[in-house]
Structure formats: structure tokens, C-alpha cells
N, C-alpha and C positions, 0 to 999 in steps of 0.2 A: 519388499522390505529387505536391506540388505544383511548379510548373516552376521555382524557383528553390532547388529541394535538387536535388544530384547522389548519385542513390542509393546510390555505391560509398563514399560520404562521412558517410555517416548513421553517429554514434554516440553512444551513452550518456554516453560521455566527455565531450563534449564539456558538458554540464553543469555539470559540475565535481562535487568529493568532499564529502561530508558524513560525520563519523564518528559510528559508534554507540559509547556509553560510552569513547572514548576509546582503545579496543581493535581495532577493524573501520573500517575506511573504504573505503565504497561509493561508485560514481557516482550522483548525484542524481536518476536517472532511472530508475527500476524498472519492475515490470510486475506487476502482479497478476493473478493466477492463475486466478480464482474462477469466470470468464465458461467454463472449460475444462471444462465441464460438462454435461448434460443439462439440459432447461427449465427452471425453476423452480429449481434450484442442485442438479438431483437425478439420481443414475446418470450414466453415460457421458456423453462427448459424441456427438452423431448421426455428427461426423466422428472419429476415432479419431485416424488417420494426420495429418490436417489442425491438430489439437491439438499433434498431437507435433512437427509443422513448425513450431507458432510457438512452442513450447520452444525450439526448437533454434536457431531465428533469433534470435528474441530473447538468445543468449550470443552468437552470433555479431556483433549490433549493440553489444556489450558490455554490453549491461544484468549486472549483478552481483548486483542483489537482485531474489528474486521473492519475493511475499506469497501465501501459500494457510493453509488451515484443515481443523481434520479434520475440520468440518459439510461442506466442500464436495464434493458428491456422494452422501451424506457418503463420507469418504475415499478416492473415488475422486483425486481434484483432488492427492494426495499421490504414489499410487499413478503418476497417470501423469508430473509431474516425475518421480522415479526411473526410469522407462522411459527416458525422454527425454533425461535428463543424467547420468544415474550410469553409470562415477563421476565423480563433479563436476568441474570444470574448478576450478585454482587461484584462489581469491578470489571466488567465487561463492558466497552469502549467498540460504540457504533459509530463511525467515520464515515461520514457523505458529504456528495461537493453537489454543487449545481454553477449553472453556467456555458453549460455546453448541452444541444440538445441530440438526440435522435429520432430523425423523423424517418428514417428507413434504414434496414440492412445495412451494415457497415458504412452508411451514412452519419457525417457530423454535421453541424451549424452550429456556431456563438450567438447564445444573447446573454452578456453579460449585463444588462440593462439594470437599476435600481430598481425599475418593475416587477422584470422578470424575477432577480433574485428570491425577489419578497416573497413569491408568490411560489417559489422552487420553495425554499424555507417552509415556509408554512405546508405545503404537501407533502415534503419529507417528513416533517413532525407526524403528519397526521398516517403516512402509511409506517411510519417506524412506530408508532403509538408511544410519543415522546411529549413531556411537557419542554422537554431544552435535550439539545441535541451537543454533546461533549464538544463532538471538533468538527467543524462546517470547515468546507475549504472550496476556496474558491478553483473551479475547474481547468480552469486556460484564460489568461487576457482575452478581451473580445477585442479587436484591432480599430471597430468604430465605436467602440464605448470608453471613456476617459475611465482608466485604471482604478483611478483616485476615487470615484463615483463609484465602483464597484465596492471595492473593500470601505467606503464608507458605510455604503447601504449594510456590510454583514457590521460594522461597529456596534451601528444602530443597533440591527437586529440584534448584537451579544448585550446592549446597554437595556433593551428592552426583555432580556431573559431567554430568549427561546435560543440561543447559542452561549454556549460556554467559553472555546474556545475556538479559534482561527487560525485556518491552514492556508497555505498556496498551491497549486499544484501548475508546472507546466511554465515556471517564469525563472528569469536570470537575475542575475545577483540586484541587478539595480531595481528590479520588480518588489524583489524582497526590502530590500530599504523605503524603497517609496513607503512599502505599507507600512513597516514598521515607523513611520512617522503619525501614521493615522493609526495604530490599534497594533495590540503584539502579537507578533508571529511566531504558534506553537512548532508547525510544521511544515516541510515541503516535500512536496510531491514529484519526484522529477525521473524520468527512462535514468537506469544506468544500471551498470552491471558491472565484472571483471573487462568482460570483452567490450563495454562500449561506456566508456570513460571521460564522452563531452560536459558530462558536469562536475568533474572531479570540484573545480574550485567552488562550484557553487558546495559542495561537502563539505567542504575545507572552510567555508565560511561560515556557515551552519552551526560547524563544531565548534570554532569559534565564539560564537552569540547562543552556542547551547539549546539550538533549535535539531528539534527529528528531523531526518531526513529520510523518507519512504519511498525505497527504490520502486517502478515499477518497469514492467519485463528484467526482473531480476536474476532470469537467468544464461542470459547472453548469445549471440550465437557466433556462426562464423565456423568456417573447415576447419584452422588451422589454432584456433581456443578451441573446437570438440576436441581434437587429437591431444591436447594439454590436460584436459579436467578425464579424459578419458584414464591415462598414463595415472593421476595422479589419484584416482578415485581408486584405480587396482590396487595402488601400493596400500589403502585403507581398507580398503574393501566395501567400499561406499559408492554408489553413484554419482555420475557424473553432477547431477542437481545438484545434489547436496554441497559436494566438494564448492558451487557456485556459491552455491547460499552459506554456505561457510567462509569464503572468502569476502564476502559483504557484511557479517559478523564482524571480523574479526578488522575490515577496513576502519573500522569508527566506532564508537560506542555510544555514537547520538544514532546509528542508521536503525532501518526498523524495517527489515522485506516485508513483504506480502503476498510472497508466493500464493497464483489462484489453482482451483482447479476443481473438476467434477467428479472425480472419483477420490473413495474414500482411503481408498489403498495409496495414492498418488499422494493424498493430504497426509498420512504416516510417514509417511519417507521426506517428505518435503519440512515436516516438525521436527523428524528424527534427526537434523543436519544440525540444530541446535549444541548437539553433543559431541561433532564432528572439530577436532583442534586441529588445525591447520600445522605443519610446520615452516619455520622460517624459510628452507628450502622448497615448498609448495608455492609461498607467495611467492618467492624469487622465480618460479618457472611460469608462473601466470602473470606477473609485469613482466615477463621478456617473450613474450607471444609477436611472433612476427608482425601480424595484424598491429598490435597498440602500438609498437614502437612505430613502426611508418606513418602512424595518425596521427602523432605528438608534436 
């Protein structure tokens, strides 16, 4: 923790609220789930007990939205959220996708099929121990299943009750349009960070139509961004994290991180960033990091 956060002081809140669809309003600070796992995203985690402590901290720092998936484990990462929090504390926002599977060790495969969905949906209900699951989002386009067929199949499902609302994760701007012809889109799911800026405009359009946008690896990497958030984390006295996740703050006020992680000291710090106020000269030295200009 670093020495100008008082740890009794650390919260989510402190962020401030972003709403999904106009319906839900979360703190802008979440936590993603996904790291609550065995190696490779696969089986248990090696610590059980130590998984379910930073479930449990993390509602207590007020985080309100957690992100997981039924690949993760696969569904173990479901399985132990309900251990850990059910029944759910009031206004607490369980976020799962399906759509992409794990059939081994940092192994992926798409089935984004009308079938499959169905049947991802219905097993996430049943390991979250949910009558309707707030925000289902779909995983990744499957490249042999017609897009339209996918997000129709979660309409369905939202028109039939067992989802509320409808995310994207892993699509470009025109993915997001398609769908929003068929059903409205609360959230998107997409990599981005200071240091790795290929969806800027998908942000920017977002912000626009007033959709979340849910960084993930939200915290960047790169030689030449470490030596930048390094510089600037000292002048605060804050980690280099945070200074990240401050700067994704502070980029938008539809964005919503989800910093993951397995340790509960890790989860502190990575909440505590919340409170972290960038200055105008902070942004100006992390948009002129040699890396992004030369990518632009």
C-alpha cells in the first residue's frame, strides 16, 4: 500500500458511478475475476481460501461490479463468486460472458452458436445461483457463426428474463452497431490501457451513445510506458498501477477497469487508485510516451 493512502479509507466509491443502460449504476472501479483461477485460466486456484478473501474484500472496499466468464476455470471462477458472496449483498453487479470456451491451459475455442449460448446462460444462472443475471456479454465474435445469430439468441434470452442487460466484449465499432440494431448495448468489453490505445475510437464512440466501456489488461506494458508511470507514480507517491488506473479514470467517465488479481494486498492498492487525481501534466507525459506516438 502506498504511504499516502490510509487503508481504512480505500474505496471504490470513491471513483465515482458510471451507469449500465440507464438501469444499474455501478462504481467505476470493479474487479475482474478471471486471475481466481488455476495456471493458465484452468481448475482451482492453488489457494482456495485466499481466492475467497479477496472476493470478499473486494465488496467490502465497495467494489459493486465483478467481471468473470464461464471459460474461466472453465466455471470454476463462477462457482467460487457464489461461495464467496451469495447471497449477494444489495447492488452488487455479477458480470459473465460466454461464447468462448476452455478446453485446456491457456487454450481458447469460439462457439458462439445459438445453442451453445443457451446453454452457457442457463449454467452460468445455475453456478452464480441467479434467477437473471444483470449483464451477459457476449465473449468474442465466433468467425463461423453469423454475429446477428449470436446477439439475437442473448435478446431472446433477455426477452425471456434470465438476462437483463447486454454487453460485447472483444468487437469493433461496426460489431457494436450491428447489435445495437438487434437489442441495446449496455457495455463493451475491449484490451486497452494508457500504453495500448488500438480502441481509442472504439472509447470515443461509446462515450458518445453512453455505453461502459470495460478495459481489460488495464494496466499496460512496455520499457519505455514503465519508465513514464514509474517517474510519475514518485512525484505522488503511488505505484506505478495505480497511476495506470488513474489514467483510465480520468480518460472517460463512461470507462469502468477491472483490475484482477489474487492477492488481497494487490486488490488495496489497485482500489486505492480510485483516489489517485492525475495532473494535466501527468496525462501530457503518458500521451507522449515514445511507444504510442510511433503507433498512431
Amino acid at each position: 500500500m502506498s504511504k499516502n493512502v490510509n487503508k481504512k479509507e480505500i474505496s471504490a466509491s470513491v471513483a465515482g458511478k458510471v451507469s449500465l443502460g440507464g438501469e444499474i449504476s455501478v462504481d467505476r472501479l470493479g474487479f475482474g475475476a478471471m486471475r481466481l483461477t488455476g495456471e493458465g485460466i484452468w481448475g482451482p486456484p492453488k489457494d482456495r481460501k485466499g481466492a475467497l478473501a479477496v472476493l470478499r474484500r473486494a465488496v467490502e472496499l465497495d467494489v459493486n461490479f465483478i467481471d468473470t466468464a464461464d471459460s474461466y476455470g472453465p466455471h470454476v471462477n463462477e462457482e467460487l463468486i457464489a461461495e464467496a458472496l451469495f447471497p449477494y449483498p444489495a447492488g452488487l453487479v455479477v458480470a459473465t460472458k460466454g461464447g468462448w470456451n476452455r478446453p485446456g491451459p491457456n487454450q481458447w475455442t469460439h462457439d458462439a452458436t445459438p445453442s451453445h449460448l443457451r446453454k452457457a446462460v442457463e449454467g452460468s444462472l445455475k453456478r452464480l445461483r441467479l434467477d437473471r443475471i444483470d449483464v451477459y456479454q457476449l465473449h468474442t465474435p465466433d468467425p463461423v457463426v453469423s454475429f446477428e445469430a449470436s446477439v439475437e439468441t442473448l435478446a431472446r434470452l433477455r426477452n425471456e428474463g434470465k438476462i437483463r442487460l447486454i454487453g460485447l466484449s472483444n468487437v469493433t465499432q461496426e460489431h457494436i452497431e450491428r447489435a445495437r440494431k438487434i437489442v441495446p448495448i449496455v457495455s463493451v468489453q475491449n484490451r486497452y490501457s494508457f500504453a495500448d490505445r488500438e480502441w481509442d475510437y472504439v472509447v470515443d464512440y461509446c462515450e458518445r451513445n453512453e455505453i461502459a466501456f470495460i478495459p481489460w489488461f488495464p494496466l499496460g506494458a512496455g520499457k519505455v510506458a514503465g519508465e513514464v508511470l514509474d517517474r510519475i507514480a514518485k512525484t505522488h507517491g503511488r505505484s506505478p498501477t495505480q497511476v495506470a488506473l488513474a489514467w483510465l479514470l480520468r480518460r472517460s467517465l463512461i470507462m469502468l477497469p477491472i483490475p484482477g488479481t489474487s492477492s488481497v494486498a494487490h486488490l488495496e492498492e489497485n482500489v486505492a487508485a480510485a483516489s489517485l487525481r492525475l495532473t494535466r501534466e501527468d496525462c501530457e507525459m503518458l500521451s507522449t510516451v515514445p511507444e504510442l506516438v510511433a503507433s498512431r
